[in-house]
LUMTILUM-240399 format. One line per 2 residues: number of its first residue (from 1); their letters; for each residue x, y, z of C-alpha. Coordinates in Angstrom, 1 decimal. Last residue first. Example, Ala and Ser with C-alpha at 12.3 -4.5 7.8 and 13.67 -1.06 7.14 Angstrom:
2
2> SA> 13.7 -1.1 7.1  12.3 -4.5 7.8 $
END
This chain:
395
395> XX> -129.9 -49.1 121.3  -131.2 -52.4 122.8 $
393> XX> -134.2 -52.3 121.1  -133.4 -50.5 117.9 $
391> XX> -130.0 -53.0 117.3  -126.8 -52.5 118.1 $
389> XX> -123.1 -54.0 116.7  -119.9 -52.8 117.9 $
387> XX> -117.6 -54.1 115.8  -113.8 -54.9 116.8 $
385> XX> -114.4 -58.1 119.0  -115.7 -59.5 115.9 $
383> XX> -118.9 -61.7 115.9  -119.2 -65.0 114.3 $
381> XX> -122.4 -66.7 114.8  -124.9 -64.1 113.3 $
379> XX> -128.4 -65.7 113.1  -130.0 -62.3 112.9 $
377> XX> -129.5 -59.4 115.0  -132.8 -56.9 115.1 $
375> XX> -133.8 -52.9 113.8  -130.3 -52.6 112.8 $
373> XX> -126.9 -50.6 113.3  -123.4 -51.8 112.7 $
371> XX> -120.7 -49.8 114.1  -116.9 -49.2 114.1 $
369> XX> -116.4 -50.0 110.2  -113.0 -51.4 109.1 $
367> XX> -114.0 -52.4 105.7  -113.5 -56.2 106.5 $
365> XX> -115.6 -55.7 109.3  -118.2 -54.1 108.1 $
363> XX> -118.2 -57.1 105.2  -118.8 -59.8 107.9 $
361> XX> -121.1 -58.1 109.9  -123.2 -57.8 106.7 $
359> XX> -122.6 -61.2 105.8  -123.7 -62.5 108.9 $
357> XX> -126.8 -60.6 109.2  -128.3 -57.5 111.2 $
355> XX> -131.8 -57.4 110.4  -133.1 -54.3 108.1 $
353> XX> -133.7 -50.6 108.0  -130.4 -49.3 108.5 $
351> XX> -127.3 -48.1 110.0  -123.9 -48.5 109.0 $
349> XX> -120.9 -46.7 111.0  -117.5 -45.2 110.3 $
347> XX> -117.6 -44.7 106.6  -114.7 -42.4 105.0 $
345> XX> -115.9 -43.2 100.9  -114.1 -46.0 99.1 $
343> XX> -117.3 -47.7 99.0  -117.4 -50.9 96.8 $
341> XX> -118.1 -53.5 99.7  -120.8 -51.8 101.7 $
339> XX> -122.7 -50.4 98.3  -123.0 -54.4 97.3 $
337> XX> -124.2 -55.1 100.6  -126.9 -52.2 101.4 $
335> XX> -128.0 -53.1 97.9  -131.3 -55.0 99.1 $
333> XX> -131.1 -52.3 102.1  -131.8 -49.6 99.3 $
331> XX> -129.1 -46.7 99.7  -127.9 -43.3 101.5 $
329> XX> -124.5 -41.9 101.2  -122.1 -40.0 103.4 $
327> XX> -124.7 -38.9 106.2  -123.1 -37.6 109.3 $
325> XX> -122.4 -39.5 112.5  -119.1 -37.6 113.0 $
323> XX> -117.3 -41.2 112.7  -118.7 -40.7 109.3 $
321> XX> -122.2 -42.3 108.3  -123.6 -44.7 106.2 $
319> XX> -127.3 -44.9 105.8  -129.8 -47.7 105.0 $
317> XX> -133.3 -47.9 103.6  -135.9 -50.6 103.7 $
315> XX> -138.5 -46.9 104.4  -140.1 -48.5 107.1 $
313> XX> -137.8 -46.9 110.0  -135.1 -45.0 108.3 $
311> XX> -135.9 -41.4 110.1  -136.5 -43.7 113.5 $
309> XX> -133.2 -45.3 113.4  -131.3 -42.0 112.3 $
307> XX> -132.4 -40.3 115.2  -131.8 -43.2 117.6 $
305> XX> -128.7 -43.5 116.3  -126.0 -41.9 118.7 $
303> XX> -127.4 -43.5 121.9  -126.4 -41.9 125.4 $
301> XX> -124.0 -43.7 127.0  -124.2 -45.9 130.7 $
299> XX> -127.2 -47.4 130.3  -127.6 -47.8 126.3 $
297> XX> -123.9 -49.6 126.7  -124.7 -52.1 129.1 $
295> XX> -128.0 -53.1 127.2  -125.5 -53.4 123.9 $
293> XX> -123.2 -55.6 126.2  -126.4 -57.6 127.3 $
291> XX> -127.6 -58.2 124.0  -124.0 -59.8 122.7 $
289> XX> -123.7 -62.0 125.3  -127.5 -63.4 124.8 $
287> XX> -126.2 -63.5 121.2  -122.8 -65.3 121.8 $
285> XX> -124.8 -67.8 124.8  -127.3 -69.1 121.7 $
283> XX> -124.6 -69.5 119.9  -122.9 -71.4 122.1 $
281> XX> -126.0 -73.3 123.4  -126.9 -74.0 119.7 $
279> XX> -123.4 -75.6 119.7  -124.1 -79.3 121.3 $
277> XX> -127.7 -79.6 119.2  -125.2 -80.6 115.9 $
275> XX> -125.5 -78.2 112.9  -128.0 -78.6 110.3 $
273> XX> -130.6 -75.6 111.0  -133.8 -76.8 110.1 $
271> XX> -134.9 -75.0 106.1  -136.7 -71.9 105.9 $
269> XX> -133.7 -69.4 106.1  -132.4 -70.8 108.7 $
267> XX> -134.9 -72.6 110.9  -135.6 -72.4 115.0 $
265> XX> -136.1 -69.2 115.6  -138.8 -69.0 113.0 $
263> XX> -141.1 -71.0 115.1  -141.9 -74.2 113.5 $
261> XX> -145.2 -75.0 111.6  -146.7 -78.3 111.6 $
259> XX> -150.3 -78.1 111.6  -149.9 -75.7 108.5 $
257> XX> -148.1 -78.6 106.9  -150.6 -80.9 107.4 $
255> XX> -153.6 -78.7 107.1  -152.1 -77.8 103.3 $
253> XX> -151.2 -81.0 102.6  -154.5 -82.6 103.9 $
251> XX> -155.8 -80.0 101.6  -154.2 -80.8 98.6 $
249> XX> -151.3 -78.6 97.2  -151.5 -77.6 93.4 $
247> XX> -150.9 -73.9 94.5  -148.3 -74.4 97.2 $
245> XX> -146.4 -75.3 95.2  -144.5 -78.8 95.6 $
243> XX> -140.5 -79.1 94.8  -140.5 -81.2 98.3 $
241> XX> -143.3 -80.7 100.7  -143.8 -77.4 102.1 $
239> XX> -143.0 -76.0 105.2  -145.0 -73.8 107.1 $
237> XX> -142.9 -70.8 108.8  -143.5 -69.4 111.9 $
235> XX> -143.1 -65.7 113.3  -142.0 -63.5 110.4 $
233> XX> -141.0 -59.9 111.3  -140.2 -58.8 108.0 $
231> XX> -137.7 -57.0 105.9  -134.7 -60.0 106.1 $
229> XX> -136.9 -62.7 107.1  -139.3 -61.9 103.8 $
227> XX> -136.2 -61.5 101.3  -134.5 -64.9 102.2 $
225> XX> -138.0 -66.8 102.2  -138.1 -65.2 98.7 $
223> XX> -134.9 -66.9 97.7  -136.0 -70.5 99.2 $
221> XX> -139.5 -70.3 97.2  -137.5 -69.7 93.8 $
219> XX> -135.8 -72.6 94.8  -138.3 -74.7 95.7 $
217> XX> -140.7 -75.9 98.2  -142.9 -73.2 97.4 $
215> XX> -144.1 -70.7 100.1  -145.8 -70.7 103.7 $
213> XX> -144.5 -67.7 105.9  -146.6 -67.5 108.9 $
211> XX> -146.9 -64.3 110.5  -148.9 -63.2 113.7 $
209> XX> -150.2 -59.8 112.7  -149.2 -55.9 114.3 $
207> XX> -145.6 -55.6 113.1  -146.2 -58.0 110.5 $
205> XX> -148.8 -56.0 108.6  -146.3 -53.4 108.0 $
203> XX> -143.6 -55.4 106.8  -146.3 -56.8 104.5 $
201> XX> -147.2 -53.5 103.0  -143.7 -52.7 102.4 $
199> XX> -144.0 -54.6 98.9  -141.3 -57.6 98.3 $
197> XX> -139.1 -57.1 95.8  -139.4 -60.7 94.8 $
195> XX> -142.6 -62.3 94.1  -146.2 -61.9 94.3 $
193> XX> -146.3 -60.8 97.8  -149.1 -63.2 98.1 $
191> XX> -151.9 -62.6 101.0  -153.8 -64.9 102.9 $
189> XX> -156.2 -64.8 106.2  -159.0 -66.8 103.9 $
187> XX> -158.5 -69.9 104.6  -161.8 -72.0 103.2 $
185> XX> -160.4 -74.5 101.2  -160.9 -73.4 98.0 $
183> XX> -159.2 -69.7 99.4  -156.2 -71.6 100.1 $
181> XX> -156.0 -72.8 96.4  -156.3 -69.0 95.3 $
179> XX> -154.5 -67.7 98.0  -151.7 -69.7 96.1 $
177> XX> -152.6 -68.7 92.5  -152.4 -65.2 93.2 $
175> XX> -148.3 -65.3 93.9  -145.9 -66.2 97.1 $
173> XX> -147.8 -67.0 100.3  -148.1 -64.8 103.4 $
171> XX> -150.5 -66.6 105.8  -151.6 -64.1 108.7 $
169> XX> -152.5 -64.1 112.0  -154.8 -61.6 114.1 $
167> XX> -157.5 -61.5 111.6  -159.6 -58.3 110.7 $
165> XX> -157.3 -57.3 107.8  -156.6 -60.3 106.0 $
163> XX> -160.1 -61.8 106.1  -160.9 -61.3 102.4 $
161> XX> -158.5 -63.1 101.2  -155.2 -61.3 99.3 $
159> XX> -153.7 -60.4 96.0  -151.6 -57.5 96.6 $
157> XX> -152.0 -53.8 95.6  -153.5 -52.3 99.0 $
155> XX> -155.1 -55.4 99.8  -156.5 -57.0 97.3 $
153> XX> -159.5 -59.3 96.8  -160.5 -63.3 96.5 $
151> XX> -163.7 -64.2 97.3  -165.3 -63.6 93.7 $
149> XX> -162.6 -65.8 91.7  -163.1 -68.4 94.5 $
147> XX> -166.7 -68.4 93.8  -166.3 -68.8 89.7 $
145> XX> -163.1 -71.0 90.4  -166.2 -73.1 92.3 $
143> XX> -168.2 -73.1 89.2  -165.8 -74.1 86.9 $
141> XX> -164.7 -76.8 88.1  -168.1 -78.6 88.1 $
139> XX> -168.7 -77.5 85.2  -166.0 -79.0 84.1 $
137> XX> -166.4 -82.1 86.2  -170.2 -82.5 84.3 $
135> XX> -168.5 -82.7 81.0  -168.0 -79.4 78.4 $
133> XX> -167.3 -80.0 74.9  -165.9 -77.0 72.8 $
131> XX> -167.2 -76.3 69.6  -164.3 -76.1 67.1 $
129> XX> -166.2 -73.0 64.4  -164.2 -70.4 66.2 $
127> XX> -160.6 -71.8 66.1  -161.4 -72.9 62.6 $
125> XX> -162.7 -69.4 62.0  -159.5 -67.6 63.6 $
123> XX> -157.3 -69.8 61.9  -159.4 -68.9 58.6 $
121> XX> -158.4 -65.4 58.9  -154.6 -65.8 59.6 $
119> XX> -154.4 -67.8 56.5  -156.1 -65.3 54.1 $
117> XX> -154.3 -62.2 55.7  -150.9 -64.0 54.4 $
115> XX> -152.3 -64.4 51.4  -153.1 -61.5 51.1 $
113> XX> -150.1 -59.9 52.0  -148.2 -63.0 49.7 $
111> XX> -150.7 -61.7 46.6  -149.5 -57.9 47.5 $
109> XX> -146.0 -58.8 46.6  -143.9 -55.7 48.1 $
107> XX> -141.0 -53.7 45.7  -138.7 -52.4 48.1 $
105> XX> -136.8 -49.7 48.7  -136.0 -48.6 45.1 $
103> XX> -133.1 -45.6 45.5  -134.1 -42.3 43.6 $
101> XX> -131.9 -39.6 43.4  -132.0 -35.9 42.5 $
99> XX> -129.9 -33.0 40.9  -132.5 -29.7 41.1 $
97> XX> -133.6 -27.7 38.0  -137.1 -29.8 37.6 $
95> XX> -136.5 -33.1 38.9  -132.9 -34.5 38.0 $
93> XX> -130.8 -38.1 38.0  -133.7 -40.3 37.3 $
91> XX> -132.3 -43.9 36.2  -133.1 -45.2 39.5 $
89> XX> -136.6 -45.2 37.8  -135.6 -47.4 35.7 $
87> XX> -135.1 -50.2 38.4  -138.7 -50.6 39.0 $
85> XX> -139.7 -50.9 35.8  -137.3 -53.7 35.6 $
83> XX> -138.4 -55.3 38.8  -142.1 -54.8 37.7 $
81> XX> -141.8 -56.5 34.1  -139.7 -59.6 36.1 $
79> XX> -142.6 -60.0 38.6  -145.6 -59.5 36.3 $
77> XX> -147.4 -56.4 35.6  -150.1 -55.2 37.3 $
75> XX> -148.5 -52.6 39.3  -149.1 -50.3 42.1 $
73> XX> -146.4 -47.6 42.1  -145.8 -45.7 45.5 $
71> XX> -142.5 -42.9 45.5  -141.8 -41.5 49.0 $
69> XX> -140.4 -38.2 49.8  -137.2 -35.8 50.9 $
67> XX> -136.9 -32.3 49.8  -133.5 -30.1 50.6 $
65> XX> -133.3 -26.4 51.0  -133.3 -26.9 54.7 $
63> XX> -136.8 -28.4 54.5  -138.8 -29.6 51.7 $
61> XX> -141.5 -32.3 52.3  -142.7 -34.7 49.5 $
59> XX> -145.4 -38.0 49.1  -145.7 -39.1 45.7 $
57> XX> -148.3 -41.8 44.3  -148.1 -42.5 41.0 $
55> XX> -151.7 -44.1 39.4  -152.0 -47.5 38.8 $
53> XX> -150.0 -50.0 36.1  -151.8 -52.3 33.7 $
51> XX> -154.6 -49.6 33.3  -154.5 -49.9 29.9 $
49> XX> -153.9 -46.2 29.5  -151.6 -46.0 32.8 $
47> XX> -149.6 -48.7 30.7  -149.3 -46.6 27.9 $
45> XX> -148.0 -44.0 29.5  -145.8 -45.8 31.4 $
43> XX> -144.1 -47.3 28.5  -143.3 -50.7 29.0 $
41> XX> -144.3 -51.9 25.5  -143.0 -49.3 23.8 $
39> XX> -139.6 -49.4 24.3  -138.0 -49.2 27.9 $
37> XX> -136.2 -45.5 27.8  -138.6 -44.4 25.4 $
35> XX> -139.9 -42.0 27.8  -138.0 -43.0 31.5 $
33> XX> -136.7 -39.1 31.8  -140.4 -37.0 31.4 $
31> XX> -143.1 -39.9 33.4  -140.9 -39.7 36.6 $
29> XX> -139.4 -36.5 36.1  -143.2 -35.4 35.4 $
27> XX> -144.3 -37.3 39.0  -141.5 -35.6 40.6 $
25> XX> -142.1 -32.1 39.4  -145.9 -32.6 40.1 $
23> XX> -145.5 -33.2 43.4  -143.0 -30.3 44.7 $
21> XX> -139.9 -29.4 44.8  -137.7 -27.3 46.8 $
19> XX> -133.7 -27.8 46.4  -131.2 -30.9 46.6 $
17> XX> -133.4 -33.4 45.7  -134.2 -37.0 47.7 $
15> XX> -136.3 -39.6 46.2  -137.5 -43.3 48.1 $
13> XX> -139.5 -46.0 45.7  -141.8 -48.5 47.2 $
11> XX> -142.9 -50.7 44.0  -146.4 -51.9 45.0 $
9> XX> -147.2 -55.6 43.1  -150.2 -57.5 41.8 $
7> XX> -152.6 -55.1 41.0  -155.6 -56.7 39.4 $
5> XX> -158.3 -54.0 39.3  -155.7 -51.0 39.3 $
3> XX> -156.3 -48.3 41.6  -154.6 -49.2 44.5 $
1> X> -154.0 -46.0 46.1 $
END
């Protein structure tokens, strides 16, 4: 478009008209009602002749009895000659027999978009042209990421070490970097579940794997500790030291930590339970309690949710039902909480994919529910007398 050897500016131009027409009628409106308008030197005549301004551009469509285009003028005039070329062409009321308008858009400084190109160009050569020195720990470095990078694979979606299937115990980590580090050192039985919404595939491997849970002693390592013991069978967790990753870890960290692993049973939610030794024996007793009166009720009454258990089992789905035990609405465990508290609905029992918590028994309760239903009880302390609460096994 830009035919003229020093064109400076582009004056972007938009024209409506209220009937059909074409190219050529806005062009001769353009040339036909600014004549004279200017004097003689800014004639655009003229200035096509000395090829101080380019050659109109007009783009047009007509629909609906109505045309809509684009005006493009490439100028080589200067900035205050352009803006008042530019702002006689919002003089044009007609093209041909129809009433039009023209409204300036923009008028863009082709020096600055050069410019701009200029810059961005000679970033990339300076970045190009800096020759990068590499020391003997570099290489060094670099060469076993190189054979870590190769080790590492994934198992159906998730970053993982080679050995995940064929081992009998597994290390589930958080992200790609940890069975990175853990690969360095020669464990290769780990997978990440690279964040929250954990993947089903580790559920899965936990029903048939030994599972050690070994993530970041942080916050964001706390939350998806939370997530794994509520969809997973976890059998140990590793501890971490203090706001470390388990990423940057060194290996007497690593062997330390992995040395001292706790059965699950004993932490909450990844951390040592703090109440005093005197009431695990009470809640200890409440669950034991608790298991035998669900045992007592399998043998004397035929279970109600058997059907439903094995229809939600692996999906991290739960139902509520009606004292009927039909559906009324079926949701995500995750929100399994959230839908418990808002439903107005005539629910008479919960059942679902997940471990029985406090909060959830908490909640039933306060919504007047009959049954809770879950693959396993958690660490729920308080138990109301007015909940039955059964899990798959003694269901």
């Amino acid at each position: 478009m830009h035919d003229v050897d020093t064109t400076k500016y582009v004056i972007r131009a938009n024209i409506t008209a209220e009937g059909f027409v074409e190219k050529s009628d806005v062009v001769g409106a353009i040339f036909g009602q600014t004549e004279g308008l200017l004097g003689e030197e800014l004639d655009l005549r003229d200035l096509q002749k000395s090829s101080r301004i380019g050659r109109i551009e007009v783009n047009v469509e007509s629909k609906g009895g109505k045309s809509n285009g684009e005006i493009l003028i490439p100028s080589g005039l200067d900035k205050v000659e352009t803006t008042i070329l530019a702002a006689s062409l919002e003089t044009i009321d007609r093209v041909g027999p129809c009433i039009a308008n023209v409204e300036v858009e923009k008028i863009e400084d082709i020096r600055a978009t050069k410019r701009k190109r200029i810059t961005e160009r000679a970033k990339q050569l300076m970045h190009e042209a800096v020759e990068k020195s590499i020391d003997s720990d570099t290489m060094v470095n670099e060469v076993k990421q190189a054979v870590r990078m190769e080790e590492i694979t994934y198992y159906k979606g998730l970053p993982a070490g080679p050995n995940v299937e064929s081992s009998d115990a597994i290390l589930v980590v958080e992200g790609r970097a940890d069975v990175l580090n853990l690969l360095k050192y020669g464990i290769k039985n780990t997978i990440a579940v690279e964040g929250t919404n954990i993947s089903p595939v580790i559920n899965k491997l936990s029903k048939r794997k030994t599972v050690t849970a070994f993530v970041d002693g942080d916050r964001g390592g706390d939350l998806i500790l939370k997530e794994l013991l509520q969809i997973a069978d976890v059998d140990y967790i590793a501890a971490t030291p203090e706001e470390r990753s388990v990423e940057d870890m060194t290996y007497k960290e690593i062997t330390k930590a992995l040395h001292n692993k706790t059965p699950v049973e004993q932490q909450e939610y990844g951390k040592e339970k703090k109440e005093p030794e005197k009431e695990l024996p009470r809640v200890i007793q409440r669950k034991k309690t608790k298991a035998a009166t669900a045992k007592e009720e399998k043998e004397t009454t035929p279970n109600p949710f058997k059907t439903h258990l094995e229809e939600l089992e692996g999906t991290f789905k739960a139902r509520l039902l009606d004292k009927e035990k039909k559906i009324l609405k079926e949701t995500t465990v995750r929100d399994l909480a959230k839908e418990l508290k808002e439903t107005t609905e005539n629910a008479n029992c919960v059942v679902f994919d997940g471990v029985i918590t406090q909060r959830i028994v908490d909640i039933a309760k306060e919504k007047a529910l009959e049954y809770v239903v879950g693959i396993k009880i958690g660490d729920v302390v308080k138990m109301p007398t007015s909940l039955k609460v059964l899990t798959s096994e003694s269901a």
